[in-house]
N, C-alpha and C positions, 0 to 999 in steps of 0.2 A: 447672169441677171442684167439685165437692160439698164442704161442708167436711169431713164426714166423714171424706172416702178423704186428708185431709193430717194426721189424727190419728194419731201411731205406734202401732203394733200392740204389745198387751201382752199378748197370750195368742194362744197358736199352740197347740194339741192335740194331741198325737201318740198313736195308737193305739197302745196296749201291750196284750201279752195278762195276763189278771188269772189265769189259774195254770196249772197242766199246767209242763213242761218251761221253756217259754218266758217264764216269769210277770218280766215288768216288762219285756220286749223287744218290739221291732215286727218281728213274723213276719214281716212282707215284705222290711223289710230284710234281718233277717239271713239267713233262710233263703234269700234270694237271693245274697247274696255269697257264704254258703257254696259253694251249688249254685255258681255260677260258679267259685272258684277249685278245688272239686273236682275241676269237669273240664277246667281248666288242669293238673291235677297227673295225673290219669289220660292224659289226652292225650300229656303228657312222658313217663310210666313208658310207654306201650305203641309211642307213636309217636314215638320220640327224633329223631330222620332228619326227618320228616315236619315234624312239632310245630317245633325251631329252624329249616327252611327257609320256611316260612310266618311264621313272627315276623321274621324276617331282611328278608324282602318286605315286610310291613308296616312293618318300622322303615324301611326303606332308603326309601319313599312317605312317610314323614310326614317325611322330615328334611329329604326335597328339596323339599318342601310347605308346612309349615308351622316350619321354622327362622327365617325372618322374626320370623311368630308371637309363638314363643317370645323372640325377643329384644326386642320393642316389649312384651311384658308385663310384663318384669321391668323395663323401663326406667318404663313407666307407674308400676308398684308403690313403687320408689324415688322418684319425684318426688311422688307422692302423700305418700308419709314425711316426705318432705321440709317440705312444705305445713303438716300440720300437727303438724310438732314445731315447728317456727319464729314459726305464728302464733297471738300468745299465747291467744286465747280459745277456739282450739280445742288443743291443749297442754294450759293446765289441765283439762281436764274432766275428771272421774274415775272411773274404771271401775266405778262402783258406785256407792251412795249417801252421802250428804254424812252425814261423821263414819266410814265405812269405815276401816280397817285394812288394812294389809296382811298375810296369815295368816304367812307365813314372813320370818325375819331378811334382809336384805339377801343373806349371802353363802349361806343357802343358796336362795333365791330364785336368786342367778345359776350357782349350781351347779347348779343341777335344769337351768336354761335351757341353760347351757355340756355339762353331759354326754348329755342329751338332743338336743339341734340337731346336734351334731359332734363327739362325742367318739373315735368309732369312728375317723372317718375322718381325723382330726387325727393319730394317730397311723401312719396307714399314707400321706398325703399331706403331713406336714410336712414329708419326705424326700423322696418320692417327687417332687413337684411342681415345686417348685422344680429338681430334675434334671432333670425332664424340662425343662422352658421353658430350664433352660441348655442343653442338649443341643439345643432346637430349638423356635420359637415363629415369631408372624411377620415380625418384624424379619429372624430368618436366612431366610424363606423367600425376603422380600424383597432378600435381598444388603447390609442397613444393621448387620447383627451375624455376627458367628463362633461357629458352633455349638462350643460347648466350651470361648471361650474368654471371656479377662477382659472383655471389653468388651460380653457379652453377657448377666450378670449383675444390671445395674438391669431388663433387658428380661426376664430371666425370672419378676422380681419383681413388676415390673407387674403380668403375667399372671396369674401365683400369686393374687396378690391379688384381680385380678380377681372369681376364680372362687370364691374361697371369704373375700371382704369382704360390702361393705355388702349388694351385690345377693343373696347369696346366702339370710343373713339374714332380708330383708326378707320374703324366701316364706314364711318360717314366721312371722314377726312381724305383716303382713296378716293372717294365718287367724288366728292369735291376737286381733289387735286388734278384729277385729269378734265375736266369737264371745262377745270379756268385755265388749264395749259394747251388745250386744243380751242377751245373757244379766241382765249384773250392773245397766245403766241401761232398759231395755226389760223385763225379766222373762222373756224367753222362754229356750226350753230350749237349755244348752250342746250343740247338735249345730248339723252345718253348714246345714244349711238354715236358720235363723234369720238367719244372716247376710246373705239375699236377701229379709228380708222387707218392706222399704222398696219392691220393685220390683214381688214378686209375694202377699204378703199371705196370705190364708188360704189361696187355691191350696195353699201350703206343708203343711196340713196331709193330704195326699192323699199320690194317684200322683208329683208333680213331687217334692216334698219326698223323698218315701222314692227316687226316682232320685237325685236331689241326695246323697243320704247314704251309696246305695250307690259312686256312680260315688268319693265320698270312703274309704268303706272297702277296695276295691280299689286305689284310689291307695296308699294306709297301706298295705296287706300289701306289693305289688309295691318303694315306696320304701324299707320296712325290711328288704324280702328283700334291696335293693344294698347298704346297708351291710351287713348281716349275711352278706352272701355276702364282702364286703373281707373284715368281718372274720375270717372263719372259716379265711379261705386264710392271713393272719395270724397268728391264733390257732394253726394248725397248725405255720408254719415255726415260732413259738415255741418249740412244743412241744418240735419238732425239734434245736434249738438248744440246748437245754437239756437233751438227751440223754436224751429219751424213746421213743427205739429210732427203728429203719431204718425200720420198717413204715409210718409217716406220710407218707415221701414214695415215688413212684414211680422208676423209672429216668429219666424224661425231667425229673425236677423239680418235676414237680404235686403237690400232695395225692392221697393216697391214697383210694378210697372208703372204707374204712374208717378213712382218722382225718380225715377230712368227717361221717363217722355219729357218732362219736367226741365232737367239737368241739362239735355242732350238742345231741346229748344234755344235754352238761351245761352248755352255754352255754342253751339254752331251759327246761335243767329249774331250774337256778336263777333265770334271770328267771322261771318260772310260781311259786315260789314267792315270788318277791318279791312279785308284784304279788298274792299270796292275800293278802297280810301290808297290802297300801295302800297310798296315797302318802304318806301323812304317817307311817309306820315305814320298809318294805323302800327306796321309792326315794330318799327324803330323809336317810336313811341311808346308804344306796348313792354318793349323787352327791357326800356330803360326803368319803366315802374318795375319789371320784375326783380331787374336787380338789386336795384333798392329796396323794395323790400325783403328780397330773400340777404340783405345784408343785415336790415332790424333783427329779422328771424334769428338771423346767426348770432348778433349782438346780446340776442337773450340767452339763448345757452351756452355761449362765451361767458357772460357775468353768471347767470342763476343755474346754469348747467354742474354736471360733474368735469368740469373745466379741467383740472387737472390730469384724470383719470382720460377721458377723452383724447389732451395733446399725447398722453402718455401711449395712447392705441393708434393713433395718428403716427408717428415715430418709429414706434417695433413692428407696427402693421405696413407699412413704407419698407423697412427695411428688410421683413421677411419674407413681402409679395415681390419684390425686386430680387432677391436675391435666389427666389423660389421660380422666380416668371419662365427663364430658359427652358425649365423641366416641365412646369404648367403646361405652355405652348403645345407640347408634342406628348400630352401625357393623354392616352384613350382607356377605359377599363371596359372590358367586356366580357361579359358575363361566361362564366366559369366552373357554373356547377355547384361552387360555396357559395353559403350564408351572406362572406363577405364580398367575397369578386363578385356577386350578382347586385348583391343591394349597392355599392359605389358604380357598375353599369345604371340601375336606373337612376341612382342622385345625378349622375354626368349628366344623361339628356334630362333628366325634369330642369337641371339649373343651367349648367355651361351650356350646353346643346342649344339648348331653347332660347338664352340667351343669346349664344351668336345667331341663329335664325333673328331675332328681334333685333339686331344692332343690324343684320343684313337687309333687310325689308326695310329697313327704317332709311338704310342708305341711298335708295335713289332720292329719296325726298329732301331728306338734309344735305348731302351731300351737290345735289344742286343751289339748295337756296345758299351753304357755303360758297361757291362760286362766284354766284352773282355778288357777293361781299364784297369780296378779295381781289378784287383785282389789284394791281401795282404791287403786291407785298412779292416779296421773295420764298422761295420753297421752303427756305428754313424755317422763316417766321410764320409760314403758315402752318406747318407743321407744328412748331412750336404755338402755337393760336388757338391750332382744332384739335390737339393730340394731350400734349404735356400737360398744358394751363389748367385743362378742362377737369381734365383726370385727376389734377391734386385737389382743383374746389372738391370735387367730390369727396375725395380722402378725407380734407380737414371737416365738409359738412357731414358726412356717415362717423367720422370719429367722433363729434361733438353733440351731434343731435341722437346718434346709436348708442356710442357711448355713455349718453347720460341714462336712456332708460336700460342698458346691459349691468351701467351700476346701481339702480332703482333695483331692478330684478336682482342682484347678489347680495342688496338688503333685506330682503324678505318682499318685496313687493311682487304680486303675481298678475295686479289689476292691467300692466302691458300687455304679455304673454297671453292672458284668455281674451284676448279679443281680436276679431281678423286684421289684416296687415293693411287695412284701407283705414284704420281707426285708432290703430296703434298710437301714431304722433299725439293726437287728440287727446287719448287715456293719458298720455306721459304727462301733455299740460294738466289735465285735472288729478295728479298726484304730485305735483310741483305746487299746485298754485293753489288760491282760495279760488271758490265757486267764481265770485265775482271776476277775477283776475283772466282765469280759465279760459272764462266766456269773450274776453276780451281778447284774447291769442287765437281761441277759434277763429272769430270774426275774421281777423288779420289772415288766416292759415285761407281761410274760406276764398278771402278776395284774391292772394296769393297763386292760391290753385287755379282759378276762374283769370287769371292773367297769364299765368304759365300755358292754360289749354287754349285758350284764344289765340297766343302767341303761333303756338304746335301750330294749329289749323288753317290760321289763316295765310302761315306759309305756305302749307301743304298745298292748299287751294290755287295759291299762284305756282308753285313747281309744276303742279299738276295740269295747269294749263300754260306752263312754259314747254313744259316735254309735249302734248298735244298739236303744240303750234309749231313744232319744227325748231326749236329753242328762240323763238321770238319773245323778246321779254318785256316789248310794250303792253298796253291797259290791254284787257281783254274785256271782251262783250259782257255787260251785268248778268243777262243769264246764264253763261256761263259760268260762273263765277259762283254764282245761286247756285245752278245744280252740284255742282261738287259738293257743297256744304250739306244741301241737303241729301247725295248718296252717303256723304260719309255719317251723317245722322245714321240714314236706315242700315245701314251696315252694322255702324254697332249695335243699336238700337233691337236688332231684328236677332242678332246673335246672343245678343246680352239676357233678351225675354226669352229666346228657345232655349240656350244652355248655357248662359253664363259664361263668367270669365274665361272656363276652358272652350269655350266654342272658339271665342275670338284666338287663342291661342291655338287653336290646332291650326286653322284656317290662313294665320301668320305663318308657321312651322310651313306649312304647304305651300304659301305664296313665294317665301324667302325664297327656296331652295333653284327656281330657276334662274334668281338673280344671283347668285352665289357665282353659279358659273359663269355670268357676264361679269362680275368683277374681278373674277379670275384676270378674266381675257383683257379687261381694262388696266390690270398692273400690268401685262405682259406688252400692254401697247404703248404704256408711259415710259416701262422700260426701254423700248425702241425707239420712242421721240426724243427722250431725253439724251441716249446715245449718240445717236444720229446729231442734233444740238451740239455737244460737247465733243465731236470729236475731233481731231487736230488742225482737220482741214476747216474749223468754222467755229476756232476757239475766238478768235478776233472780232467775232458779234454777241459773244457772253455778254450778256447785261452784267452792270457793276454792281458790288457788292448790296445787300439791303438787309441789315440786320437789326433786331428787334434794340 
């Protein structure tokens, strides 16, 4: 090997157009992703029938195909983490150059991380999850627990956790990780395809690269349309809840198409104008209300909660999902023949499978707007930032907020349980509280939500025309800015009205899976930078220590 081709790559080029419409974006990219999810949304408005039966077949071919897949990457991706947070020379290195800063305070650094990665969905699965796994996981599938009841309560913790702990994280903390180590120690441009360039080199600045960045920006639209489609069926019962007329729901229960159009308007027109406003005013502003409030949130079911009962699942649920994680990682079930090997094959892909698609798709998106964060922090601490930190808030909020209504339900209460998992939290306050009180935590839940999705979106919106521009992460043009807001509207919006939640969910399942294999490639290229960084002949420019 030449010595040339072991010298890391410091300039990657990326075509931008120099004015007209397009001025500082790569025409190929975007006008491809456009075109592409255009006619995902044309398809839905004309052929609703047609369009979710063919998604339906595609998902139901990848899950019995590559579910494996998906669970050996997120197992790789986690051990990788592992590696090097633990091993100090690769731990210290620092995400930029020696003497670096880090731009934002500590707490709003983890408030951007925390509302951005799961804000949405913490509030519509802190309840919902944990009922469900008590209701039924695979211990009851197996005959070692009781759907329903006490003894099946650390087993639906586990799970819980499972699916939204370390592993989940970790999707968006890779795409981050390499994105600030080749951007901020390498120089190259914050878009995904830098992150391959240890493998594939200049190639990157072509056709492969602008593939690499589309197959990334359909991932982002498709992973933000799931959560925004939770939230929006959330956002609606709120609405409802709080006595903003009959109209929002239908006779069978659903959201109505008109307060889906309703929801979807002022949930996108205020993230579009956040993200006109940047990250360092609209979302850094934005994420600090969120966390403040989602701390009242917690402060109520800390004091009026099943307080006790809750740290108490916090605790053994910590200690079984940890002690359980090793076997998790690399555990696949597939179908067998039996009653039981077949029904724990379908629980795998309906929850963990589907889940790692949703934390993979969701990673180009977050995983760049982490980047742009973080600069100056150390590998340790950011690991420890976007991985560890995150993964307990979750524990102790699903212990606290799941836990109160898992012990509501083992009281005799069923008013949780019969109601969909977008309204659950809602039902718990109005069995907690007086009417008056109730309407009062709505309210707060309402505005809470409607700050967590703005937050989502209006990163998305700037990611999505950061990776567009070749990783330039100056202002971009208003309408461009506009249009993303309004495709990510008709996206969901268009999925939501032809087939519901599961439309949006097969169509994620579908988008993930090519990004899956670029984040492969992306730990296999951090691996070699990092290598290459730390090895004997170039231990003398290790950045010094920087720990949390």
């Amino acid at each position: 090997m030449k010595n040339s081709s072991r010298k890391p790559l410091t300039k990657l080029p990326i075509k931008v157009a120099t004015k007209g419409f397009y001025e500082g974006f790569n025409k190929d990219v975007t006008i491809t992703a456009k075109i592409l999810l255009g006619l995902l949304i044309v398809w839905a408005v004309i052929f609703p029938d047609n369009s979710t039966t063919i998604l339906e077949s595609i998902n139901t071919f990848l899950l019995n195909h590559f579910s494996t897949w998906y669970i050996l990457c997120v197992a790789f991706f986690l051990i990788l983490a592992l590696i090097l947070a633990v091993v100090p020379r690769y731990g210290r290195l620092i995400l930029g150059d020696t003497g670096d800063k880090p731009e934002f305070s500590n707490f709003s650094w983890f408030s951007m991380i925390f509302g951005a990665g799961i804000g949405v969905g913490m509030l519509t699965f802190a309840t919902a999850e944990p009922m469900y796994h008590f209701a039924n996981n695979p211990e009851v599938i197996k005959g070692l627990a009781t759907a329903s009841g006490a003894d099946n309560v650390r087993y639906a913790y586990k799970w819980a956790f499972l699916h939204w702990g370390f592993s989940a994280w970790i999707c968006y903390s890779l795409v981050g990780l390499s994105m600030a180590y080749f951007s901020f120690r390498r120089k190259l441009p914050l878009t995904i395809r830098s992150g391959l360039a240890p493998l594939f080199g200049q190639k990157l600045s072509g056709k492969l690269g602008n593939t690499i960045d589309i197959v990334a920006v359909i991932a982002t639209i498709l992973g933000v349309a799931q959560t925004l489609g939770f939230g929006v069926e959330q956002f609606v019962s709120s609405m409802y809840r709080v006595g903003l007329g009959e109209w929002l729901m239908n006779a069978d229960g659903t959201s109505s198409t008109a307060a889906i159009i309703v929801a979807l308007v002022v949930i996108v027109g205020i993230a579009t104008l956040s993200a006109l406003s940047g990250l360092g005013k609209g979302v850094k502003w934005l994420s600090n209300i969120n966390m403040g409030l989602s701390l009242v949130l917690f402060a109520f079911f800390l004091v009026f909660g099943s307080t006790f009962f809750g740290l108490q699942s916090f605790f053994l649920g910590m200690f079984d999902y940890v002690v359980a994680l090793p076997e998790l990682l690399f555990t696949v079930w597939q179908p067998d023949g039996t009653v039981v090997g077949d029904t724990l094959a379908t629980w795998q892909k309906d929850w963990s499978v589907f889940y790692w698609a949703w934390w993979i798709a969701f990673g180009p998106f977050v995983g760049v707007f982490f980047a742009r964060i973080s600069r100056g922090r150390s590998i340790r601490t950011y690991l420890f930032g976007t991985v560890i930190l995150p993964a307990l808030m979750c524990f102790i909020w699903f212990s606290m907020v799941g836990g109160t209504a898992i012990d509501l339900t083992l009281g005799g209460t069923n008013a949780i349980s019969s109601v969909g998992q977008e309204s659950q939290l809602l039902a718990m306050l109005d069995v907690m509280l007086s009417p008056g009180f109730a309407w009062v935590m709505a309210i707060l839940v309402l505005v809470l939500l409607l700050t967590y999705l703005v937050t989502t979106l209006d990163s998305a919106i700037l990611v999505i025309n950061t990776i567009n521009s070749g990783g330039n992460e100056g202002p971009k043009g208003r309408p461009h800015i506009i249009f993303w807001g309004v495709i990510l509207a008709l996206v969901v919006g268009v999925l939501l009205i032809s087939g519901g939640l599961g439309a949006i969910k097969t169509a994620m399942v579908i988008g993930a899976l090519p990004f899956s294999f670029v984040m492969v490639l992306m730990g296999i290229s951090l691996v070699k930078a990092i290598l290459y960084d730390t090895s004997p002949a170039r231990l003398e420019t290790i950045d010094p220590v920087d720990e949390p």
